[in-house]
TILO-457100 format. One record per residue (C-alpha): residue number from 1; x, y, z; residue in one letter. Coordinates in nm, 3 decimals, always signed. Layout:
R     k         X         Y         Z   r
R   NUM         X         Y         Z   A
...
END
This chain:
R     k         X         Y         Z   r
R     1    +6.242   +14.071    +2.079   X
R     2    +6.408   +14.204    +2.416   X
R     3    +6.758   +14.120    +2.402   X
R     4    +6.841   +13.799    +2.651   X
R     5    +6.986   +13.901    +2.985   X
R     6    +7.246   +13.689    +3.182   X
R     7    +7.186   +13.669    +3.547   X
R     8    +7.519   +13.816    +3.591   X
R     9    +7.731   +13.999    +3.313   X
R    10    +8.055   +14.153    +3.345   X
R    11    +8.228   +14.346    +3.134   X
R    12    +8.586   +14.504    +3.098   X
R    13    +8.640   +14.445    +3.490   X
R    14    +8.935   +14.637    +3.612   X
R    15    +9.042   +14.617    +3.985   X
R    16    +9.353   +14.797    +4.149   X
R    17    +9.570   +14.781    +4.446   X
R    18    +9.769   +15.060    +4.479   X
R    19   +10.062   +15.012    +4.713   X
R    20   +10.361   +15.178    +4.809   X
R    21   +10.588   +14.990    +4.499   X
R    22   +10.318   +15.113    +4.278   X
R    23    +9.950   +15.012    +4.115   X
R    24    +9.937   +14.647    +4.084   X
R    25    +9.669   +14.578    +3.816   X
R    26    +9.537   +14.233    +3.987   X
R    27    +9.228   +14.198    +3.727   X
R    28    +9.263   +14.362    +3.385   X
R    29    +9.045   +14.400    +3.148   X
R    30    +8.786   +14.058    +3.268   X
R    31    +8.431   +14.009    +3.089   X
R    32    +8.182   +13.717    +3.137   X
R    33    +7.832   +13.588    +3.111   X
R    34    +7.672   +13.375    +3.403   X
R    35    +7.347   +13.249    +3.336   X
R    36    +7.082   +13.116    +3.536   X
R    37    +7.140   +12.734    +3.718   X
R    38    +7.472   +12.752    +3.551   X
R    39    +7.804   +12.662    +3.707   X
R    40    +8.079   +12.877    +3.613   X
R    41    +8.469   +12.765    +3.668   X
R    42    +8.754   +13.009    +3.730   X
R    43    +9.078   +12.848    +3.679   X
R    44    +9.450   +12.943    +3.733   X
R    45    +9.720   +12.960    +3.930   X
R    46    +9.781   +13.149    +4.276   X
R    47    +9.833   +13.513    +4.180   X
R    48    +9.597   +13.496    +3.874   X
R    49    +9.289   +13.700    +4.027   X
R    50    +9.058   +13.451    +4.011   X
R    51    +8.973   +13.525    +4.424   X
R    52    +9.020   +13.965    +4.329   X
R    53    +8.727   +13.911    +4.044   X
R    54    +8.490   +13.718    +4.322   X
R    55    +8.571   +13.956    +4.585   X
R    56    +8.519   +14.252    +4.333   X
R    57    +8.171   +14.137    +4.220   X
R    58    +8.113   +14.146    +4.609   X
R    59    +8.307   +14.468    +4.669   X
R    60    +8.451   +14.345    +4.973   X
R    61    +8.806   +14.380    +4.850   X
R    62    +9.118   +14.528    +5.148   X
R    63    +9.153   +14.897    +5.156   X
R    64    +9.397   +14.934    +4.899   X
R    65    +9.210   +14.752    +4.650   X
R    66    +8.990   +14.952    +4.433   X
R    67    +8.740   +14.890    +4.148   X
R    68    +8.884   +15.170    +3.826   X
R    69    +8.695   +15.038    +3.564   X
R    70    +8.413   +14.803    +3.380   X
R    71    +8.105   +14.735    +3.474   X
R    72    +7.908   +14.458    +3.686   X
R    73    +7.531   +14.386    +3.619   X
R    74    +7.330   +14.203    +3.836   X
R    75    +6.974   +14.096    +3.649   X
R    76    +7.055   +14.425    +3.503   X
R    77    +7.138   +14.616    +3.804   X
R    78    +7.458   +14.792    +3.816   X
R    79    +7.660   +14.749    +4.090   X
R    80    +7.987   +14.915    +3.999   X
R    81    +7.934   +15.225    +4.202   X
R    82    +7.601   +15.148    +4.379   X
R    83    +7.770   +15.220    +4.661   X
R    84    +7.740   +15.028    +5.027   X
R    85    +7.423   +15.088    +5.122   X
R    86    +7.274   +14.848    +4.807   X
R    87    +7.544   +14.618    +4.821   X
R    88    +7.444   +14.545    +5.166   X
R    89    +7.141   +14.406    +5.007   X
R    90    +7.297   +14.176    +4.744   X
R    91    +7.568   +14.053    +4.971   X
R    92    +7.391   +13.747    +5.157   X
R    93    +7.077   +13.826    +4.974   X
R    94    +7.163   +13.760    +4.605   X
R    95    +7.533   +13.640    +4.631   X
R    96    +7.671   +13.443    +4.836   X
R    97    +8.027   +13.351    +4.936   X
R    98    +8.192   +13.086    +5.080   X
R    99    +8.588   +13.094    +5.148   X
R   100    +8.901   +12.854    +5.127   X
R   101    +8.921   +12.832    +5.516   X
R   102    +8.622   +12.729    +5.697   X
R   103    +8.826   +12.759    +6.071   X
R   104    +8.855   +13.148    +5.966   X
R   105    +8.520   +13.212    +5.894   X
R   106    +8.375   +13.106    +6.229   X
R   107    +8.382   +13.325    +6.497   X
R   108    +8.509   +13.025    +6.766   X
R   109    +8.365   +13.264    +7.056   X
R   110    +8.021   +13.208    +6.924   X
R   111    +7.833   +12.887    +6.852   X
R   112    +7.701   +12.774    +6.540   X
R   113    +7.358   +12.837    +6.561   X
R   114    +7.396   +13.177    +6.655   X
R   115    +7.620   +13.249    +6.319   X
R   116    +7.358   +13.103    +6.128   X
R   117    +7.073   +13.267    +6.268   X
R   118    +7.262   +13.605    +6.259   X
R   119    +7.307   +13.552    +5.859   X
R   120    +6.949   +13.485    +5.832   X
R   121    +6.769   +13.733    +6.064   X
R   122    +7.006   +14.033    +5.880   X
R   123    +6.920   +13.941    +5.527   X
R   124    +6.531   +13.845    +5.576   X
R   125    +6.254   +13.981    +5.800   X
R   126    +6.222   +13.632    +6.005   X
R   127    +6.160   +13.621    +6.433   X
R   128    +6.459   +13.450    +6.594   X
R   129    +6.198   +13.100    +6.671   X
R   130    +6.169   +13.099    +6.265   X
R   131    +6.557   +13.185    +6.207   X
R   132    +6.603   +12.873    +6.447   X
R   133    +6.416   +12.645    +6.241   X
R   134    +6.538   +12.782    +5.897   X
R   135    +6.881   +12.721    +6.054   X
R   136    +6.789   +12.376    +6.162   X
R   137    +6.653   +12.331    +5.827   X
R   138    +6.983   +12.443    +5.649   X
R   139    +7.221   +12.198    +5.848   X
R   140    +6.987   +11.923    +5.763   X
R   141    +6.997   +11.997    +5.403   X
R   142    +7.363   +12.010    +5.439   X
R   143    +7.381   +11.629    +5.648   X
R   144    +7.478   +11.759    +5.954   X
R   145    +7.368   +11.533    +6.109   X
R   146    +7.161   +11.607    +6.498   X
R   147    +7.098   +11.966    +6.382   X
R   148    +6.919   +12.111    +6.698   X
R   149    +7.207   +11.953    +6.941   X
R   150    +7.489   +12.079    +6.618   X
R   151    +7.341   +12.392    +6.707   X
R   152    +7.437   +12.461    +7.031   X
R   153    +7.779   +12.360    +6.998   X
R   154    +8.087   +12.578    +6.885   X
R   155    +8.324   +12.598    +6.567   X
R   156    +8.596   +12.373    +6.755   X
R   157    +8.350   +12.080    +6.790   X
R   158    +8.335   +12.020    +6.443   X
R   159    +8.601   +11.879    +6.157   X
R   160    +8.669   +12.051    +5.905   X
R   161    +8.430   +11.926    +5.672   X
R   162    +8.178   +11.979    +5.888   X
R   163    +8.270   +12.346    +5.911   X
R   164    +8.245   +12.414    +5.520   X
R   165    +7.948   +12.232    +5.577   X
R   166    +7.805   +12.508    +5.862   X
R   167    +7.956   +12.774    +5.567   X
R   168    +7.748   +12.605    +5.288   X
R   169    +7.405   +12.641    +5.492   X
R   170    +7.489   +12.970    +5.622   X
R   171    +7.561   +13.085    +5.249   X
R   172    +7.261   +12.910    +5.113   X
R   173    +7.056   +13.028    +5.386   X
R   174    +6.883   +13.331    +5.228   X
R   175    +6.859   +13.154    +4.852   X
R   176    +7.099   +13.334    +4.705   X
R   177    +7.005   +13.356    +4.293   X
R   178    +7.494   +13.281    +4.268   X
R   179    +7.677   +13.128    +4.497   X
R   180    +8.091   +13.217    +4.459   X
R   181    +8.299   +12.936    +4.574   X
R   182    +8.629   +13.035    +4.637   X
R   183    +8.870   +12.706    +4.671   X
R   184    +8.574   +12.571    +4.919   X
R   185    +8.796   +12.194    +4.903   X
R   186    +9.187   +12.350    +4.959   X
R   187    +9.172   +12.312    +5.336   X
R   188    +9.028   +11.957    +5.324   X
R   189    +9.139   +11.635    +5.247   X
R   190    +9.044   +11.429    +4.952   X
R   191    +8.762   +11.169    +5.068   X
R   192    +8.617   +11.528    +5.232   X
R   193    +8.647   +11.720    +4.938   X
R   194    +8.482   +11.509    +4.749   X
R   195    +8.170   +11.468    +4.996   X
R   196    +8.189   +11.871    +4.955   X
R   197    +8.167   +11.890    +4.627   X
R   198    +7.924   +11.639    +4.572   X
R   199    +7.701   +11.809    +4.826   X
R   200    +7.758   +12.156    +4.603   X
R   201    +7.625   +11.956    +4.312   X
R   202    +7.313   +11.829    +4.485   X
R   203    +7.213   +12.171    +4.609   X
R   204    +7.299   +12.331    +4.288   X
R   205    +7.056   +12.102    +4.096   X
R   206    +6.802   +12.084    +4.369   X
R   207    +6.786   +12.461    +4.457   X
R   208    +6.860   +12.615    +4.077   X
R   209    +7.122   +12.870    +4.153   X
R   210    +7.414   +12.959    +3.940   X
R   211    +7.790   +12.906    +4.102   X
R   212    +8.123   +13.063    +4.053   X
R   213    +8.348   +12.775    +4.117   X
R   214    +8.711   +12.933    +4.220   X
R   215    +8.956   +12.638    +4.179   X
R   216    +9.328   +12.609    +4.053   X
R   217    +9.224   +12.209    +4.047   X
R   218    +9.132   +12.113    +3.747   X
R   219    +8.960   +11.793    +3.823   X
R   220    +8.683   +11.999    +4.042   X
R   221    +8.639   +12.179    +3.707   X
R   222    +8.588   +11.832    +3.517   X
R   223    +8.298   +11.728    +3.758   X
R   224    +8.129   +12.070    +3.845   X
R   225    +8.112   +12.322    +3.575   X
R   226    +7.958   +12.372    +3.302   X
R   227    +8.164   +12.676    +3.148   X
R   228    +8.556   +12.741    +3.225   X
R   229    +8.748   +13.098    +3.210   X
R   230    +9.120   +13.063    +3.241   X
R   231    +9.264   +13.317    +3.381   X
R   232    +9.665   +13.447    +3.395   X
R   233    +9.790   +13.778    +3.505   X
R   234    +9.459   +13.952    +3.602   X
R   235    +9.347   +13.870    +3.251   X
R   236    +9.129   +13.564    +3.094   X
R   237    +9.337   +13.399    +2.823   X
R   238    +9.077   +13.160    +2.728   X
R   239    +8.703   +13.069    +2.777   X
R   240    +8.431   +12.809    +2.667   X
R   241    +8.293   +12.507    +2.799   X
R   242    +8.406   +12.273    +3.017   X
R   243    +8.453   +12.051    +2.712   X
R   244    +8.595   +12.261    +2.488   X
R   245    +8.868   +12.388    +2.717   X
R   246    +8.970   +12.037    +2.839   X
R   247    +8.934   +11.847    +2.472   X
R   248    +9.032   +12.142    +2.266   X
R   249    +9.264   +12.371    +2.476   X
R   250    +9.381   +12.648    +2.265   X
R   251    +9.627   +12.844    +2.491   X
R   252    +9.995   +12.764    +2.553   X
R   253    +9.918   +12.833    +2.959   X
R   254    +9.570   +12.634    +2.941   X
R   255    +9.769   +12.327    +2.748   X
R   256   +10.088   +12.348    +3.018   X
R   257    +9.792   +12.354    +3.310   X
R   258    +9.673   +12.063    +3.151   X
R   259    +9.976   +11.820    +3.159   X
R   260   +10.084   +11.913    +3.483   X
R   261    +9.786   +11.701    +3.588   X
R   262    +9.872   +11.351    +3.727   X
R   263    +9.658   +11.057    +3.560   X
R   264    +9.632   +10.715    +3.551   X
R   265    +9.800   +10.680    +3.254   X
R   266   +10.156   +10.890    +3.371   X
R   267   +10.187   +10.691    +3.716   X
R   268   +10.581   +10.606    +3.705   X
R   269   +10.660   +10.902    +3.475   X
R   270   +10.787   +11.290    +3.551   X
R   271   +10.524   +11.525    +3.578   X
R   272   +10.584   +11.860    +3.311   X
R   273   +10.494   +12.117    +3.523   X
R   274   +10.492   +12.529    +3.354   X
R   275   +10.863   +12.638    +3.400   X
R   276   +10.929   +12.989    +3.544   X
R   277   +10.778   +13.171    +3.793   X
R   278   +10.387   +13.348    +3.750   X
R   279   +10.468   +13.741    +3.649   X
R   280   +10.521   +14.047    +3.849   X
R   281   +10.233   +14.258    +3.858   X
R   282   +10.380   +14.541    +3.928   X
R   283   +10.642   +14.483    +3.582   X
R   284   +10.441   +14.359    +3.346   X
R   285   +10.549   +14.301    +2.978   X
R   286   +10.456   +14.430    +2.693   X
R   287   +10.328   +14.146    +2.462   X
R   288   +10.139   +13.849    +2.608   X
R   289   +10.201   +13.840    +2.954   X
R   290   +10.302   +13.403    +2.956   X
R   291   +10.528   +13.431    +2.648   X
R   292   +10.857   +13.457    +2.904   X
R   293   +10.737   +13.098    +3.022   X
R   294   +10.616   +12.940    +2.706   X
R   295   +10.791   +12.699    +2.530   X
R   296   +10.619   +12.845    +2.244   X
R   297   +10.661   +13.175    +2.221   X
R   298   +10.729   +13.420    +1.897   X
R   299   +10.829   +13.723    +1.842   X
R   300   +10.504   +13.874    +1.793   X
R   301   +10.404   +13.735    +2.151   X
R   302   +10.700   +13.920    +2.319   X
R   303   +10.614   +14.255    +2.120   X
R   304   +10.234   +14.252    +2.149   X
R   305    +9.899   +14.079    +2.285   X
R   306    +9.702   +13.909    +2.102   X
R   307    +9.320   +13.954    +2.086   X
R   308    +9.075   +13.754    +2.179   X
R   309    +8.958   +13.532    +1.889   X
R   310    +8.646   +13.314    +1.837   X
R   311    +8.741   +12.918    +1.804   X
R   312    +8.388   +12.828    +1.743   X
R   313    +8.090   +12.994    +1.916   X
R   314    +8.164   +12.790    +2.239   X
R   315    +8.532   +12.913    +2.277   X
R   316    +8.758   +13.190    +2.287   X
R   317    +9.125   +13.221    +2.315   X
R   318    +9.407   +13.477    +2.298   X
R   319    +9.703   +13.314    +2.202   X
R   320    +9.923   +13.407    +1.887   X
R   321    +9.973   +13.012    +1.807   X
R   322    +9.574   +12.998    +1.680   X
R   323    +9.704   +13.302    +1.433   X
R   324    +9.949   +13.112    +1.307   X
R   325    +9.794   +12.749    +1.257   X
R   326    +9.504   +12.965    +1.128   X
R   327    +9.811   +13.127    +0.875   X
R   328    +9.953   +12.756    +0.799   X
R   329    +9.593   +12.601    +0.729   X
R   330    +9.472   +12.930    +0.524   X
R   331    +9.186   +12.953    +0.726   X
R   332    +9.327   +13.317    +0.850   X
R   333    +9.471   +13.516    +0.568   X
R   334    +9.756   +13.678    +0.692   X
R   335    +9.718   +14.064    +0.522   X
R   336    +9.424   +14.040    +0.740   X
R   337    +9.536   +13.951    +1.028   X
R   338    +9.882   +14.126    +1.254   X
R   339    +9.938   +13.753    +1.220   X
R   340   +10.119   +13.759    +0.933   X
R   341   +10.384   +13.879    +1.133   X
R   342   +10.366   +13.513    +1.378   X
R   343   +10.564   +13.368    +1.104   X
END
């Protein structure tokens, strides 16, 4: 049998910004699997490269940003080094993306209906009467409501959920097969974040396409997707399911990212958020790259990183503490493992 292939499978991602205080290694060493109708969560804080692996897998990163290394397979076509010419026809096309700032991404000199038929008359081979109606179409699938009349009018006329609305038809407009949401909700308040996301989830189960959900809110994660990756430094520390990483959390960062969340439950009490300050890029240790902020931390995280390890077949984690619970349970003997050393 032919071996299965993701929709989208990256693998050993590696993107570089080389500036005048040196290379800063924004993702390092990133692999994942997105599969069809799937919705994938990218969580972490500001600085993490969540946004860097989006806008790599788009190759619209700034000028000093460069791809050095790994590979990105779309349906099996690889697009590290396909060069502009065929990313022009996956951008739009295949993947879509929508951004944090909906007032940014309108041109304000033009109105709507002439950004949304300009997305659609680029990527397909409609007339301008049939990119009108698909465009008409879109912001009715999206509940703007009075579509033709919405049409006419410019970015200023509308809130700003209405705007990520306009961004959500204009991204969905040529059926893209993944649709990367970066932060789509941070510009929004809450009653309108939720409408957005709810709308996301609608689409996504109506029109079948996979998402990339970039968040650092945790509670979009809970309701969206359907796999997590948890990402610190440029590099994931853990990965599974959405249920796995939020009743089983496995990493010190994941498990600090996780009480620093506000519930019912803590109303009246202080919140724990991660002490320290995210690392410098441009310094980066030598072991794992949160030990100088976890409360946790050994020896053996300071000196080296640990690898990746399996959980269960759902979840994987790099943190030193599943070496040594793994050592103090004698599930991992330690002359097998550099583990030996966590105690």
């Amino acid at each position: 049998m032919p071996e299965h292939m993701p929709l989208l499978k990256v693998r050993d991602l590696q993107t570089s910004f080389f500036t005048p205080a040196g290379e800063v290694k924004a993702v390092n060493g990133v692999s994942f699997n997105l599969e069809r109708g799937k919705v994938l969560g990218i969580v972490g804080e500001s600085g993490s490269g969540k946004s860097v692996t989006a806008y790599s897998i788009m190759q619209i990163l700034a000028s000093t940003g460069k791809i050095v290394g790994g590979s990105i397979k779309l349906d099996g076509q690889e697009l590290v080094g396909a060069g502009e010419k065929v990313m022009k026809t996956v951008r739009g096309n295949k993947i879509s993306i929508i951004f944090q700032d909906p007032m940014t991404s309108l041109n304000p000199t033009y109105t709507i209906g002439r950004q949304l038929m300009e997305a659609i008359l680029l990527h397909t081979d409609r007339d301008r009467k049939q990119a009108w109606d698909r465009a008409v179409e879109m912001l009715r699938l999206v509940n703007v409501n009075e579509p033709e009349k919405r049409m006419k009018q410019y970015p200023f006329e509308f809130s700003g959920g209405m705007r990520q609305r306009v961004m959500i038809a204009m991204a969905l407009a040529c059926e893209p097969d993944i649709l990367i949401a970066d932060e789509p909700t941070t510009a929004l308040d809450v009653t309108i974040q939720a409408q957005i996301l709810e709308l996301m989830k609608s689409l996504q189960e109506e029109l079948g396409m996979a998402i990339i959900m970039i968040t650092h809110d945790l509670g979009v994660v809970a309701q969206l997707c359907d796999e997590v990756i948890v990402m610190y430094a440029g590099s994931i520390c853990e990965q599974g399911t959405a249920e796995e990483i939020f009743y089983n959390p496995r990493h010190e960062y994941t498990k600090g990212l996780m009480r620093s969340i506000p519930t019912a439950g803590t109303a009246g009490t202080k919140l724990h958020p991660i002490t320290g300050t995210p690392i410098d890029l441009l310094n980066m240790p030598q072991g794992c790259p949160f030990a100088p902020r976890c409360d946790n931390a050994m020896k053996i995280c300071l000196r080296e990183r640990c690898p990746r390890m399996e959980i269960n077949e759902d979840h994987m984690a790099s943190c030193w503490m599943n070496v040594k619970s793994g050592i103090e349970d004698g599930s991992i003997l330690p002359e097998e493992e550099k583990g030996g050393e966590a105690k």
